[in-house]
N, C-alpha and C positions, 0 to 999 in steps of 0.2 A: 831412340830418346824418349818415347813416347811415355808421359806419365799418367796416374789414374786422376790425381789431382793435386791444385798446388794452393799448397795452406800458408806454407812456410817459404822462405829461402832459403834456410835450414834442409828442406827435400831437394835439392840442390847442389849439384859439385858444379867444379870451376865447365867442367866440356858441355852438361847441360847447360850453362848458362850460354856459353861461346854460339851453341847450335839456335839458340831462340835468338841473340842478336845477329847472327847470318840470316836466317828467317826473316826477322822484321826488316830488315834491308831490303828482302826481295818483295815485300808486301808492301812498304814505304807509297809506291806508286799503283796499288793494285785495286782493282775493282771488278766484280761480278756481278752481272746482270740475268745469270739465272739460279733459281732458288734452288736450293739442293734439302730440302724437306728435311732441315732439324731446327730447334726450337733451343734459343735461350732465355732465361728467367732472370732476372735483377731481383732479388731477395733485399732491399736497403733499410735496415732499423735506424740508419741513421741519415742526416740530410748527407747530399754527396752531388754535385755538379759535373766536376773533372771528370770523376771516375767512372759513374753512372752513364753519361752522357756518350764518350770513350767507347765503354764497353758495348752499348746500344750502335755505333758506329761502325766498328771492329766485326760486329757479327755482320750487321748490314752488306760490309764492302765482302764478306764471305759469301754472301748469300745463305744466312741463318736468319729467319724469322726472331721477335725479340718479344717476351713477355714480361709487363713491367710493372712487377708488385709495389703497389702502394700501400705503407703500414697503415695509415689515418684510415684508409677503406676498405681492411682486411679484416677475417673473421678476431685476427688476433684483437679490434678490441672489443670483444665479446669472448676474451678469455682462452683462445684456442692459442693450446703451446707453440714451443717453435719447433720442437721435433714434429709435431702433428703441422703444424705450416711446411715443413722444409717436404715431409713425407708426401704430403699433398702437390706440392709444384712440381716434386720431382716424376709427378704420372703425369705429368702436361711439357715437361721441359727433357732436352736432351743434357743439358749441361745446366749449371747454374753457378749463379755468380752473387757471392752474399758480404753484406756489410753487417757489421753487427757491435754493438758497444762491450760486449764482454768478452773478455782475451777464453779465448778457444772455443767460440762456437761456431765456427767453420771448419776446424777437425770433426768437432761432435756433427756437426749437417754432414759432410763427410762418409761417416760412422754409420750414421742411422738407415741411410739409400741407397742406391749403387750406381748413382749417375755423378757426373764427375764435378767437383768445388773448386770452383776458384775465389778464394780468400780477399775482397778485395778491401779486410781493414778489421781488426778486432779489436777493437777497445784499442790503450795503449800496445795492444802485441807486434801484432806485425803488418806488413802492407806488400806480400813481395813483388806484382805488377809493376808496382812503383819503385821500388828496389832495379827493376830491367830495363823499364825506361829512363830508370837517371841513368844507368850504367852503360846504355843507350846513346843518349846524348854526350855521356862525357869522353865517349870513345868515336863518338859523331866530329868533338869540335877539338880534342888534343890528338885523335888518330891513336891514342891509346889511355891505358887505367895506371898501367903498372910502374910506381915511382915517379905520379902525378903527386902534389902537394896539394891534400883536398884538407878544407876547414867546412867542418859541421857547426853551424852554430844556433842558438835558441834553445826554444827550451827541447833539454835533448834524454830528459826524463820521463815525457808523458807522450813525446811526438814515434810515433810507430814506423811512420818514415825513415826516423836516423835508426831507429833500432834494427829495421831490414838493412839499409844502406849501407851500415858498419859493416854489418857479416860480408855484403858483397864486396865492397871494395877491401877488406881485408883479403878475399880472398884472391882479391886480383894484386896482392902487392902494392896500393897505393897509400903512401903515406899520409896518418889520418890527424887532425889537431878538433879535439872537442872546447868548445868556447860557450861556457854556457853561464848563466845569472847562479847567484850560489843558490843551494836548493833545489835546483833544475838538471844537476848533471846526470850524465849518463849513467845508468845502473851499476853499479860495478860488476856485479856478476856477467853482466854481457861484455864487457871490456875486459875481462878473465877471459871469458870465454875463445872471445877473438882472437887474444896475444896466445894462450895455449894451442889455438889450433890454426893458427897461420903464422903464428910468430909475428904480428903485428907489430909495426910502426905507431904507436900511439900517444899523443901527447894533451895533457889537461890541461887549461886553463882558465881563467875566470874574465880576463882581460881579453878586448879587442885587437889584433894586431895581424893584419892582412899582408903584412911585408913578406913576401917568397910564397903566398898563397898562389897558384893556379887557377883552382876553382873553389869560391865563396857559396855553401850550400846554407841556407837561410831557413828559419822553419818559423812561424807562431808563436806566441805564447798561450796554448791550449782554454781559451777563459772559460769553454764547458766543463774543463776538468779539473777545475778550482771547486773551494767549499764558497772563498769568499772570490765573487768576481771585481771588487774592486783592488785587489791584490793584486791579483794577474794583469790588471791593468794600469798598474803601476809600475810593473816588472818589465811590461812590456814596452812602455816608452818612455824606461831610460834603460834600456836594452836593447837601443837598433840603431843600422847600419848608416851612418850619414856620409854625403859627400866627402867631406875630411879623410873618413878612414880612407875613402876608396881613391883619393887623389895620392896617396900611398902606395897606394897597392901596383902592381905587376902592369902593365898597357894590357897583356895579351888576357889578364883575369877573365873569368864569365863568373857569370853569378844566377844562381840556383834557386828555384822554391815550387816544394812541393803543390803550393797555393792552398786554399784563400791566403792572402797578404792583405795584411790590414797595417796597425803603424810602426811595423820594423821595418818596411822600405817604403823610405820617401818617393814622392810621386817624382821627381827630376829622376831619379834611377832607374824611375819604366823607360827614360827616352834614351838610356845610355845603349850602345852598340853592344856594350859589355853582360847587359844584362835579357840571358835568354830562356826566361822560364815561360815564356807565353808558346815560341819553337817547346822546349821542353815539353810542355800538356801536350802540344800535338804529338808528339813523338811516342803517346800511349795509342795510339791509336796501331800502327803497325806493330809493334810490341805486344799487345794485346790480342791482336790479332794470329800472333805466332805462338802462342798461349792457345787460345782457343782451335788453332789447327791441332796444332800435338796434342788437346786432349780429349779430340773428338778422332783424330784419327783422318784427319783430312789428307795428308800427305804417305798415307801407308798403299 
């Protein structure tokens, strides 16, 4: 299975995917207390908590030392590229793991070294870590993906989350319902994409309506990737999810987010049963971990 690196979810078919959530099962409980002398690198152009934090972890319980570039106190600002950054950590790191605001410069980090990328977030592009671990969890709390009734909802134009997550769940069969603010919907070219090459279940909407939902996946409304931020903040709270819909909705529902949550879930919906995205964050942690074995080759 073993890959060079993972940009995309797109590098991805359905039995790579199967073999890293068998992996993160076996990792779920796992911990190493001797070092095994390789070196990871966090690359972050952008703030990141979950993922950062996660991936510093993941290396930890392998026994991978963790080196943790800070852009505020990197050469970059005194003008040093990011090809000259990336090429620089890669003589100090075995693996690196980069966040970046512009869709494909973690191909391009990638491209330029020959130590291995894992992608953890390009601009609007992709996020595929997070793509494993939701597919992760949602295979954790229904015991399967395939002819699940999943709703994406938020803004589902600029969040990289749904735009990984589509590919994966379509690839698993589960029938998908996009619910987003007008303006916000999903690209259409990726919903092309998808139904051409899984034959996707997919259905548009603009309205709320969790009735035969299974799992409710929740996202932000991105206010850094607004021109105007008080738009997005408009958008965003008369666009979230209130107790009403969800006294609706299905008993066995869960409910999903990539996190930060800011005001599309009310705070009474952190104490519901139903609501498990805080499980969810942890659940990167062994996922990521089965990531960073396969592409250092820890299991060969």
């Amino acid at each position: 299975m073993r890959k060079k690196s993972l940009i995309s979810i797109r590098d991805l078919d359905k039995r790579d995917i199967e073999n890293y959530l068998k992996l993160a099962e076996r990792y779920e409980n796992h911990f190493t207390k001797e070092k095994i002398g390789k070196v990871l690198a966090t690359l972050f152009f952008e703030p990141s908590t979950r993922t950062n934090l996660s991936f510093q972890t993941s290396a930890k319980r392998l026994g991978i030392d963790t080196l943790n570039w800070n852009v505020q106190f990197s050469s970059t600002q005194k003008g040093e590229s990011f090809e000259d950054t990336v090429k620089i950590v890669s003589g100090y790191a075995d693996i690196l793991v980069i966040r970046h605001p512009l869709e494909g410069a973690a191909r391009f980090a990638s491209e330029v070294q020959d130590k291995p990328v894992i992608n953890a977030g390009d601009g609007a592009n992709q996020h595929p870590t997070q793509t494993l671990l939701d597919l992760y969890t949602i295979k954790k709390y229904k015991q399967k993906i395939e002819n699940v009734n999943i709703t994406l909802l938020g803004d589902l134009k600029y969040a990289r989350a749904m735009k990984s997550l589509i590919y994966g769940l379509a690839m698993f069969g589960a029938n998908i319902t996009l619910v987003s603010p007008k303006g916000l919907e999903m690209d259409s070219y990726v919903i092309r994409e998808v139904k051409e090459k899984f034959s996707a279940n997919i259905i548009e909407q603009n309205v709320i309506d969790l009735s035969g939902t299974d799992v409710l996946y929740l996202c932000r409304i991105q206010k850094e990737r607004f021109s105007d931020p008080y738009e997005a903040e408009k958008i965003q709270k008369e666009f979230r999810v209130n107790m009403d819909y969800l006294k609706k909705a299905k008993d066995d529902l869960i409910i999903m987010h990539p996190l930060p949550k800011v005001d599309e879930v009310p705070k009474e919906v952190d104490k519901l049963k139903n609501a498990i995205y805080f499980s969810q964050a942890k659940n990167g942690v062994p996922v990521r971990m089965a990531v960073i074995s396969d592409l250092l080759g820890l299991g060969d």
